[in-house]
C-alpha positions, -999 to +999 in steps of 0.1 A: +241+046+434+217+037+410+188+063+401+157+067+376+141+105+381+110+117+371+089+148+385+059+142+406+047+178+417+038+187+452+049+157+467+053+159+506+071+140+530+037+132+545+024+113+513+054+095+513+045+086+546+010+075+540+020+052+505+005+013+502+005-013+480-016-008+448-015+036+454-005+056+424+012+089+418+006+116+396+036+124+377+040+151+347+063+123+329+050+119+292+039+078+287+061+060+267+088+085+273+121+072+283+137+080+320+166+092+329+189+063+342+219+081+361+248+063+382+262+085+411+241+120+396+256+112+362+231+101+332+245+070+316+210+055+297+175+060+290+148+035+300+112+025+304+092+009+333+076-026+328+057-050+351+083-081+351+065-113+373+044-084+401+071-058+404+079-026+389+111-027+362+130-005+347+144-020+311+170-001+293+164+016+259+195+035+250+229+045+263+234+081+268 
């Protein structure tokens, strides 16, 4: 399994409930910091986010 992690505080199952197109979530990640990239709960790379043709992409930076 594939993952990118990054904190968004007091998230609840009932705003997960209540997301739509075009909503956006608070997170305490720093911009233009690099994500975590991990394979099965084991970090392998570091990456960004990018727009790529209306969808949200995750391009990566470095190997860890």
């Amino acid at each position: 399994m594939l993952t990118v992690e990054i904190p968004v505080p007091d998230f609840k199952v009932a705003d997960l409930v209540q997301l739509a197109p075009g909503r956006i979530i608070a997170s305490r990640w720093t911009v233009g910091l690099d994500v975590p990239l991990l394979i099965n709960g084991e970090l392998v790379a570091w990456s960004e986010f990018e727009i790529v043709q209306a969808r949200l992409a995750v391009r990566l930076t470095e190997l860890a």
